[in-house]
N, C-alpha and C positions, 0 to 999 in steps of 0.2 A: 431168153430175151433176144428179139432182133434189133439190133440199129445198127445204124450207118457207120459209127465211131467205133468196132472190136479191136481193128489191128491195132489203132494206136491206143485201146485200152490194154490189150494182152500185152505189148511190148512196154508199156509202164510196170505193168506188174512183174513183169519176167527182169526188168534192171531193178523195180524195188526188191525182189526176190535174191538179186543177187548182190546189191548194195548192203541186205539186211545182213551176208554176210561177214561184210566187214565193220559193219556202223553198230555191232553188236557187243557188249563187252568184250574181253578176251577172257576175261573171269568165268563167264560160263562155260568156256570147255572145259575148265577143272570140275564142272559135273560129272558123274558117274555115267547119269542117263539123262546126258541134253538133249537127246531127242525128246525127252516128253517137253521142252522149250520149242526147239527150231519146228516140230514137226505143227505145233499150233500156229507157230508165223506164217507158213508156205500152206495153209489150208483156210474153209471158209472163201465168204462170197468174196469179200473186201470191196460192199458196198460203200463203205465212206471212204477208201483211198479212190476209188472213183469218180465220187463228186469232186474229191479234192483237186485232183487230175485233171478233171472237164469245166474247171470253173476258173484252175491257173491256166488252163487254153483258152478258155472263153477273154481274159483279160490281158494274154499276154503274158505270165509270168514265166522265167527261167524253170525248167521241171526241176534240175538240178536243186533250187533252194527246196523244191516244196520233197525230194524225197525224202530226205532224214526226217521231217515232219510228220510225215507220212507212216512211216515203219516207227518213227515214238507212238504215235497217237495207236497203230493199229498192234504193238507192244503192251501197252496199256489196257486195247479192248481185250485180249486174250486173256491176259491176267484177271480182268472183271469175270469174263466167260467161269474162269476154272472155279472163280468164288463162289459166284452163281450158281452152278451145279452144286456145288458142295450144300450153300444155303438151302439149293430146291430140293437137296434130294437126290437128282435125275442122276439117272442111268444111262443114259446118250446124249449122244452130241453130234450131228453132224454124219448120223448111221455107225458112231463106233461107242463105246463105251466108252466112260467121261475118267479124264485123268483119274478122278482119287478112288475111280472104281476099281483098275487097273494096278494101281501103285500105292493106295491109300493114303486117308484123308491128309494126317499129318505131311506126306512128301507131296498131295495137291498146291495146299495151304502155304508149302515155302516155295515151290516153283511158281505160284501165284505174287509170292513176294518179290523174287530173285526177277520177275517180268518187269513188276510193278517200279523195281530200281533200278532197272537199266531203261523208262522209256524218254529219260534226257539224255541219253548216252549219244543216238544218234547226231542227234542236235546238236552237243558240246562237241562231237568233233570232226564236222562237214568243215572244208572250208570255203563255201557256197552260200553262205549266211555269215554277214559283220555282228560284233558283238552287242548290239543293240537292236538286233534281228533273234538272237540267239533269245537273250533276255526274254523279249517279247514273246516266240514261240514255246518258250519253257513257263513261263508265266500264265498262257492261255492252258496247256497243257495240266499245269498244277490247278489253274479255277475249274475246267474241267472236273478233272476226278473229282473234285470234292462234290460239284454238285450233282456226278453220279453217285456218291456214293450217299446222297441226301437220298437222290428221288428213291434208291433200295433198302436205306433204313428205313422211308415211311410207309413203302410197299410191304416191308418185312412186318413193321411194327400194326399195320393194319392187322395180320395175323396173329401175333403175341399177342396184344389186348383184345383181340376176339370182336373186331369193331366190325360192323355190316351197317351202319349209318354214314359210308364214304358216300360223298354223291360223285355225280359227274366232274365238276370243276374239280375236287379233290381228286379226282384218278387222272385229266388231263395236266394238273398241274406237278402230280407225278413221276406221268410219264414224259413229260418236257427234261425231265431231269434227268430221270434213270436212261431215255434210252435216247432221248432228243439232246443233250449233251453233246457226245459225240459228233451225230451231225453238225450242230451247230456249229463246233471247231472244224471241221473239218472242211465247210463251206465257208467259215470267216477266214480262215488262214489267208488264202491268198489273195485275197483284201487288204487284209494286215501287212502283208509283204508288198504290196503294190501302193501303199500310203492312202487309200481312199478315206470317204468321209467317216465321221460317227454316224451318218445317218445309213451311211453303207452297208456296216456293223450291225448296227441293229436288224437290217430287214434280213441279211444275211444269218443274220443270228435266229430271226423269227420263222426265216425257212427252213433251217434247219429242225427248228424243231417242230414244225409241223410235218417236214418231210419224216422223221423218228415217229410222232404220233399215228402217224399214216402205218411206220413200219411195226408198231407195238400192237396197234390192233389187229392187223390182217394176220399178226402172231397169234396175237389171243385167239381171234376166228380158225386160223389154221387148226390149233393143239387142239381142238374138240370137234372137227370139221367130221362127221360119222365116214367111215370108209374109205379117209385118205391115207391111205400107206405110203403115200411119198414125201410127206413132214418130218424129218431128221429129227427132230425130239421127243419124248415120250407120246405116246396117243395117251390124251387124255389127263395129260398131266398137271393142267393148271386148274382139274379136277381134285385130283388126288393132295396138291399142293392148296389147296380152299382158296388159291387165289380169286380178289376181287378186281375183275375184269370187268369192262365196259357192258358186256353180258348179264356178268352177276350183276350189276348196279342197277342197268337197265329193268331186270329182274324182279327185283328188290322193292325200285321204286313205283314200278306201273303194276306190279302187278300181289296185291297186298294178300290175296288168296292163296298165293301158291308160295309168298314168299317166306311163310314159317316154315313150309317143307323144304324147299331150298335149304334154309340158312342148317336145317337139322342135317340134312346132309354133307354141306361143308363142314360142320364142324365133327363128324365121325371122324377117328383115327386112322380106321379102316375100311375102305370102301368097296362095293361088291360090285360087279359086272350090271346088278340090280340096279345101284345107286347109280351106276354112270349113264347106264338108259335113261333112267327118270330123271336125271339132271337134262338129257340133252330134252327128254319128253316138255320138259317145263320151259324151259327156254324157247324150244319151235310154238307152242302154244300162245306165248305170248309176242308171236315175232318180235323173237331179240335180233335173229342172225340177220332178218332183214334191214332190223333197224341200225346197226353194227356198220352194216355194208354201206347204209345210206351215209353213218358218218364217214364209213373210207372216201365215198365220193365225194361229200362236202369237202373235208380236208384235204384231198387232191385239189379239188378247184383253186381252193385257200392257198395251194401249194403252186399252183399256175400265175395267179394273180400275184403273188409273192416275186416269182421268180420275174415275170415281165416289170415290175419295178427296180429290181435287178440288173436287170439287163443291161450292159453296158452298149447305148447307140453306136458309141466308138468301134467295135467288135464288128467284123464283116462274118466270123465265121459261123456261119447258119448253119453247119454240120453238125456243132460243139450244140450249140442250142437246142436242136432237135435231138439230141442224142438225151440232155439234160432233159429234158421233158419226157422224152419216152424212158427213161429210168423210175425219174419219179410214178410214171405213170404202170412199169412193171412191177414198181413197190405195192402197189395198189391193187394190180391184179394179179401176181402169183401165187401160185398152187403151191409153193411150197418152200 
């Protein structure tokens, strides 16, 4: 990713890195192996403490309030990570092999927890936030998780009932959850800290989650993308895991010929080097990946339009803003 904003993106990460230090319980170093903790904080894109970062610049806010925020929220997404894998199955993460593959499930499952309760921790004891600041960012924090961990039980449970009748709406409204969440918090926060409107909140809320929907697809597209070797998670995998992705659905519904064969395949237990050909075989026949890509560009636009209502007039800095755009717009286009 080029833009104009790195130095002052690396040097937010390099004090969030080192602030996570200390804004971390002390409880965790009575771990045996706190590296399998600390080494998940200091790793990863940390694409939402970014936006977080470029949006308290874009308005002005103290970095100071937004870092404990910051290392809670991205506290949090780690913890979701190691679940996740555990859920999927997968064997990587990131080019290394996924904590419970490593250390096994059971010591994943409590290092997942031991994340999951320390990510007010930073929060409760900055003194860089007043306690009706503190409330509020622990509060957004807590409606958070819950409604990620909706949008993964109805992604999960699409799989246990063995349901292939999700349509579109039903996967976008999903993915607002499961992975547009985050986002979302992470571009209202410093809105919230800055006292702006409900009406602020909400578009801020609405870009986030289409900036996540942007990022949930170009996921999907990546993990079956034929003869990409530089996608950090399993090749193939949201094959093996019969998830129903904008692909599958797309699939499913346009194309009523091939879609018994599809669905026989997702539902194999075990699948062969055969199946994942003829999966991808089916899918290019019916240009899905085109149609996939067509919605990553809508959603970006969606994602442009969003943010110039946004925009605070007040803000001279058109660095911040062109940086904001061309992120959203590397979500959209990267390889991997």
């Amino acid at each position: 990713m080029s833009i104009n904003y790195d130095r002052e993106i690396y040097a937010f990460l390099k004090e969030m890195e080192r602030q996570s230090d200390s804004l971390v319980s002390p409880e965790i170093n009575l771990v045996t192996h706190k590296e399998d903790i600390f080494s998940s904080l200091k790793s990863g894109k940390k694409i939402r403490p970014y936006f977080m970062m470029l949006f308290a610049k874009l308005i002005d806010i103290n970095l100071n309030k937004i870092y404990p925020v910051a290392i809670g929220l991205e506290i949090y997404h780690n913890s979701t990570l190691i679940l996740d894998d555990i859920q999927d199955d997968s064997k990587l993460r990131r080019n290394k092999e996924c904590l419970h593959i490593l250390r096994g499930t059971p010591l994943g499952i409590a290092t997942a927890a031991l994340l999951r309760s320390n990510m007010y921790y930073p929060i409760q004891k900055t003194d860089f936030l007043n306690t009706h600041e503190k409330y509020a960012m622990m509060e957004i924090l807590n409606d958070t998780a819950i409604e990620l961990c909706i949008g993964q039980y109805v992604e999960l449970s699409w799989i246990a009932d063995n349901r292939f009748d999700v349509n579109e709406n039903d996967y976008f409204n999903m993915v607002e959850k499961k992975t547009g969440a985050l986002f979302a918090a992470a571009i209202k926060i410093p809105f919230i800290l800055a006292g702006y409107s409900e009406d602020s909140f909400f578009i801020a809320e609405k870009l986030g989650k289409t900036i996540g929907s942007i990022f949930q697809i170009k996921d999907d597209l990546l993990s079956v993308t034929p003869n990409n070797d530089q996608f950090d998670k399993d090749l193939y995998a949201d094959i093996h895991e019969s998830k129903r992705t904008l692909l599958v659905i797309h699939t499913i519904q346009d194309d009523p010929i091939h879609a018994e064969e599809l669905i026989a395949i997702l539902n194999k237990k075990s699948k062969s080097q055969e199946d994942y050909l003829r999966y991808l075989e089916i899918l290019q026949a019916n240009n899905s990946f085109d149609y996939v890509n067509d919605h990553i560009r809508k959603q970006t636009d969606i994602a442009k339009q969003l943010f110039d209502q946004l925009n605070d007039e007040k803000s001279n800095n058109q660095t911040v803003k062109e940086t904001i755009l061309q992120l959203i717009l590397f979500l959209s286009t990267r390889s991997k």
